[in-house]
PyMOL CGO cylinders between C-alpha atoms (Angstrom):
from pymol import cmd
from pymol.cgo import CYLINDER

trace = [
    CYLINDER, 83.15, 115.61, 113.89, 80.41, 113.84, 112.32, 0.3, 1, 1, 1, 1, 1, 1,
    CYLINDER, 80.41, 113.84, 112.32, 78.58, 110.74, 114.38, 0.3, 1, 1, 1, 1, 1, 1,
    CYLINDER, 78.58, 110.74, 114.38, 79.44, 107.41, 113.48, 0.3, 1, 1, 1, 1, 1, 1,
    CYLINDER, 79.44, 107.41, 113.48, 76.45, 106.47, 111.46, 0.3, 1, 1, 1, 1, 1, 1,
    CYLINDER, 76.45, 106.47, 111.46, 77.54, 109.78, 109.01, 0.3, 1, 1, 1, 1, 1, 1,
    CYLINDER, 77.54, 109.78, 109.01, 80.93, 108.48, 108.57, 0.3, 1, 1, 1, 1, 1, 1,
    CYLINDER, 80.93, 108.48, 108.57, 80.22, 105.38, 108.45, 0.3, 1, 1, 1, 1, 1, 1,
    CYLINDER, 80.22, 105.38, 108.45, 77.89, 106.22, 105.51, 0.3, 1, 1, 1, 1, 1, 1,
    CYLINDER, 77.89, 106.22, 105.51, 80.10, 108.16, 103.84, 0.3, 1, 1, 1, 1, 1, 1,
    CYLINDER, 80.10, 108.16, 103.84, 82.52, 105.43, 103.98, 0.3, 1, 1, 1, 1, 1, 1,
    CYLINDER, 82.52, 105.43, 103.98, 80.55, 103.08, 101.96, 0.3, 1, 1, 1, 1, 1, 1,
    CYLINDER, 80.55, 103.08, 101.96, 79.11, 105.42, 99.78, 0.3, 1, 1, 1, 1, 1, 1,
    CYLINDER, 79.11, 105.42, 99.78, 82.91, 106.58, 98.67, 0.3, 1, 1, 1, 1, 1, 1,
    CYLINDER, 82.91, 106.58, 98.67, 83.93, 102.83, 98.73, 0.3, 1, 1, 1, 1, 1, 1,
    CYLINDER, 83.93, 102.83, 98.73, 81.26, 101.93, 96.20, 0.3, 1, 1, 1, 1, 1, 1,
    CYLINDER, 81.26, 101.93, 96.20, 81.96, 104.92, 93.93, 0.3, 1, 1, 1, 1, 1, 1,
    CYLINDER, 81.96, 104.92, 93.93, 85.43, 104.06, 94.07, 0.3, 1, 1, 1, 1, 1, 1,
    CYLINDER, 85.43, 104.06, 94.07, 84.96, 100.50, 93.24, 0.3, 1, 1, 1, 1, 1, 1,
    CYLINDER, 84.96, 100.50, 93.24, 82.46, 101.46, 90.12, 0.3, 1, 1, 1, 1, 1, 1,
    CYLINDER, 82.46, 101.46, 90.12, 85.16, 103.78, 88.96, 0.3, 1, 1, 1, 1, 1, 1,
    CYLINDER, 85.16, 103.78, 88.96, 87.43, 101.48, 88.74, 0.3, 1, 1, 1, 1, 1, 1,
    CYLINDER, 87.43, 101.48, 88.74, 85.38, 98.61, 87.12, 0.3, 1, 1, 1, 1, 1, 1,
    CYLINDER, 85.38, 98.61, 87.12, 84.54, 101.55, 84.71, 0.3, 1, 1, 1, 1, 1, 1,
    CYLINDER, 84.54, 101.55, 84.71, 88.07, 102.51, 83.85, 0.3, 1, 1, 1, 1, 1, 1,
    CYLINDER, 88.07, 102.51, 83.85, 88.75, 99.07, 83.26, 0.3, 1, 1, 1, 1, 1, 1,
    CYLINDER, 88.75, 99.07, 83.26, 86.13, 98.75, 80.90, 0.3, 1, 1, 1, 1, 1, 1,
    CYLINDER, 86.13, 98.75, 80.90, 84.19, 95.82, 83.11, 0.3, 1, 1, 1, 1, 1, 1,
    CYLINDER, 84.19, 95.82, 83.11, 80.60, 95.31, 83.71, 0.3, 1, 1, 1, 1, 1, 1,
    CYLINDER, 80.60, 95.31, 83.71, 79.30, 94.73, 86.64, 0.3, 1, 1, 1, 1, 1, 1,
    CYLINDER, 79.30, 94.73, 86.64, 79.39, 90.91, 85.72, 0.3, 1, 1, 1, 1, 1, 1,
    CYLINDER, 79.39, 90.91, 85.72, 82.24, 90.46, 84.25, 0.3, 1, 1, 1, 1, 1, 1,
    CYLINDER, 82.24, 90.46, 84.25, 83.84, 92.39, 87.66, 0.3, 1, 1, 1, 1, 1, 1,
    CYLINDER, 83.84, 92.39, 87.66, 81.65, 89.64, 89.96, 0.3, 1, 1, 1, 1, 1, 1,
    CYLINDER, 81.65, 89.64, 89.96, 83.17, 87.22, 88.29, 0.3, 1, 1, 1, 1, 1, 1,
    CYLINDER, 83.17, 87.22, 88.29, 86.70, 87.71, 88.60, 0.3, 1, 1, 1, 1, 1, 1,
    CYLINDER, 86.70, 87.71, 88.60, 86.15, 88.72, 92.17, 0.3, 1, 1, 1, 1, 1, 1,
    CYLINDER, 86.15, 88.72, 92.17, 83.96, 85.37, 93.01, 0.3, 1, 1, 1, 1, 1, 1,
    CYLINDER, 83.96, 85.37, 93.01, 81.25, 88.12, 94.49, 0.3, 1, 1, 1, 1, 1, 1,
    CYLINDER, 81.25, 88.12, 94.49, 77.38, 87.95, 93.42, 0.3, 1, 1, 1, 1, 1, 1,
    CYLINDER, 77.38, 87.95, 93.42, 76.68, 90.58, 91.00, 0.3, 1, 1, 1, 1, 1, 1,
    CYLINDER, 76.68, 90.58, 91.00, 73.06, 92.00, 92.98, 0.3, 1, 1, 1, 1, 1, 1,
    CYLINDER, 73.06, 92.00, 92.98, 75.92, 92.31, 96.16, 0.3, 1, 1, 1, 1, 1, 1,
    CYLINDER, 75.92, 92.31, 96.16, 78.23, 94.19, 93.69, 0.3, 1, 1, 1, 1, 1, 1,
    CYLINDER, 78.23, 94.19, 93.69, 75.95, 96.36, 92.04, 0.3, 1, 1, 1, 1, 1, 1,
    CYLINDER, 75.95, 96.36, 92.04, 74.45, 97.29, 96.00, 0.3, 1, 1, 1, 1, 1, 1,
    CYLINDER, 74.45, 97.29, 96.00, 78.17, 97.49, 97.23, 0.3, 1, 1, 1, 1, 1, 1,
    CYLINDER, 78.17, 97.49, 97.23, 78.94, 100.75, 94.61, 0.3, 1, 1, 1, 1, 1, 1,
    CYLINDER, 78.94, 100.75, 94.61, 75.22, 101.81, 95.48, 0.3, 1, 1, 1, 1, 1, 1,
    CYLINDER, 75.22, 101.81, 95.48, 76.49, 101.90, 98.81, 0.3, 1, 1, 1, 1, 1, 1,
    CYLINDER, 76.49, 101.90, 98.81, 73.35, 99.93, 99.86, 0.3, 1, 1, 1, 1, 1, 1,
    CYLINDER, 73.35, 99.93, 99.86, 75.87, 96.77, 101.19, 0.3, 1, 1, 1, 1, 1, 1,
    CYLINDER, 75.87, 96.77, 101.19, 78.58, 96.96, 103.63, 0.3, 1, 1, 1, 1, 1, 1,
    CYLINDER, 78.58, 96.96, 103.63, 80.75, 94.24, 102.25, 0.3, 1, 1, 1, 1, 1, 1,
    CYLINDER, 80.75, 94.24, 102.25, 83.39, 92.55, 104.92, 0.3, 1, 1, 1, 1, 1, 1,
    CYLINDER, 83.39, 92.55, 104.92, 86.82, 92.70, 104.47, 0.3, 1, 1, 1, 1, 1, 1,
    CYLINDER, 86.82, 92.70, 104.47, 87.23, 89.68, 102.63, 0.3, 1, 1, 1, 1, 1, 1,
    CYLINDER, 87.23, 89.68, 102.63, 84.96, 90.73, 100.08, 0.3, 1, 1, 1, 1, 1, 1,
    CYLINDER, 84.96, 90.73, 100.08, 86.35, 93.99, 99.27, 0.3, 1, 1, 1, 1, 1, 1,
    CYLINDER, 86.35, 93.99, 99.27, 89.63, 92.04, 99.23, 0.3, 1, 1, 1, 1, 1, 1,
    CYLINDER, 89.63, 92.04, 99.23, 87.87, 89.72, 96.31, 0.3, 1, 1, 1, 1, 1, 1,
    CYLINDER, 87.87, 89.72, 96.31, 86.52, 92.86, 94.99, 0.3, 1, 1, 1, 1, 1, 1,
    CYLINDER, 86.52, 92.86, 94.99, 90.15, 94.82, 95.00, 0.3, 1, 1, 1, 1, 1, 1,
    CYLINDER, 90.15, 94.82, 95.00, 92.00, 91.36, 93.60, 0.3, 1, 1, 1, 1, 1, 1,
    CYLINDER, 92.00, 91.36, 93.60, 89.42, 91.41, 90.56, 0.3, 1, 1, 1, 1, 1, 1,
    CYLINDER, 89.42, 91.41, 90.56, 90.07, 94.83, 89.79, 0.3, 1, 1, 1, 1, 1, 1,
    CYLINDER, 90.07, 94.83, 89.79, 93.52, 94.15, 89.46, 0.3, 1, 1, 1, 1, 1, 1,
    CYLINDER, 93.52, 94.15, 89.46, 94.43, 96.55, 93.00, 0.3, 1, 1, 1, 1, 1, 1,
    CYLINDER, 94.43, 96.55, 93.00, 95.66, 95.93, 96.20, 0.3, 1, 1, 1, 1, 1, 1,
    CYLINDER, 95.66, 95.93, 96.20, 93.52, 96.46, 98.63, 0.3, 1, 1, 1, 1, 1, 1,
    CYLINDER, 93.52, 96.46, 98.63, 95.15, 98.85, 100.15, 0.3, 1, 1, 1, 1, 1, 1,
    CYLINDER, 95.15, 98.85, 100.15, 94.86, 101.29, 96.79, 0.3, 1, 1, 1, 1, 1, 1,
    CYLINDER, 94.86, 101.29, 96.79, 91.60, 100.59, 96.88, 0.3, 1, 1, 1, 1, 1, 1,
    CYLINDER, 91.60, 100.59, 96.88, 91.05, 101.95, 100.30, 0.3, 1, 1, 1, 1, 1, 1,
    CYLINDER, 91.05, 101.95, 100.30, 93.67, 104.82, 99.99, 0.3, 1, 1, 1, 1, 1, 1,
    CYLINDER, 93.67, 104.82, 99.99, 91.30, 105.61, 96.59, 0.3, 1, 1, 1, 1, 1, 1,
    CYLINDER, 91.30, 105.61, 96.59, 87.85, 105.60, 99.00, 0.3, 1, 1, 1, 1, 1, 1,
    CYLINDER, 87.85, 105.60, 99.00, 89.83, 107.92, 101.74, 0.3, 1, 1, 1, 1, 1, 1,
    CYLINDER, 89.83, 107.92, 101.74, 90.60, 110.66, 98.70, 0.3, 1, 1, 1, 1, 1, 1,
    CYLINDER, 90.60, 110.66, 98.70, 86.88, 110.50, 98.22, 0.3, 1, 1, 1, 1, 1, 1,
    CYLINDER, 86.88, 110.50, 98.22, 86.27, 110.82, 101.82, 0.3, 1, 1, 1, 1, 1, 1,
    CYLINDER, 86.27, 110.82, 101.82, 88.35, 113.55, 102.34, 0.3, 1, 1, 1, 1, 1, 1,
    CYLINDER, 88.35, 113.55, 102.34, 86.89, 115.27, 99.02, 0.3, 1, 1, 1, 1, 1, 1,
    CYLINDER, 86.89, 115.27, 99.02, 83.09, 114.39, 100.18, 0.3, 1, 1, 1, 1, 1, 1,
    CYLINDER, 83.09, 114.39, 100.18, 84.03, 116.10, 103.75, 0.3, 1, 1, 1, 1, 1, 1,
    CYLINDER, 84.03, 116.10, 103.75, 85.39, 119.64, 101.84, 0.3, 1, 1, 1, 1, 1, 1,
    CYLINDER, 85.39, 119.64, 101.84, 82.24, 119.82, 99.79, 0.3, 1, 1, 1, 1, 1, 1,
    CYLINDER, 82.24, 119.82, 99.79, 80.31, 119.75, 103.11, 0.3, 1, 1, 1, 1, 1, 1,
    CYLINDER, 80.31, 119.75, 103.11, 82.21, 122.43, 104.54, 0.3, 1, 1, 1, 1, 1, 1,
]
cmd.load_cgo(trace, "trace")
């Protein structure tokens, strides 16, 4: 298993891909997203770099203005997970 900083990496990096994919399919810019969500766009735009580790709340905000429940959102970042974890084998 991979040490907690790895995963933990991972996590974020998969959560802000997953995020921008979404935005994308949806056909939002990164502003229009931050403002449906009530989030800054800078933290946005670092949140799919996977530079930010938002807090619950805000990937709540972030999930609501993508028009997901949260928990799609996260079962969406575990399928990149689990993808980003058979590439590295």
């Amino acid at each position: 298993m991979a040490n907690k900083r790895t995963v933990h990496e991972t996590l974020y990096v998969c959560l802000g891909k997953t995020i921008a994919r979404r935005r994308k399919q949806l056909k939002l810019s990164q502003q229009d997203l931050a403002e449906l969500s009530g989030v800054n766009r800078a933290f946005l735009s670092n949140v799919e770099q996977g530079k930010r580790n938002p807090s619950i709340g805000a990937v709540a905000s972030i999930a609501q203005g993508l028009s997901m429940r949260i928990s799609r959102l996260l079962v969406k970042c575990d399928e990149c997970i689990k993808d980003s974890e058979e590439e590295a084998s």
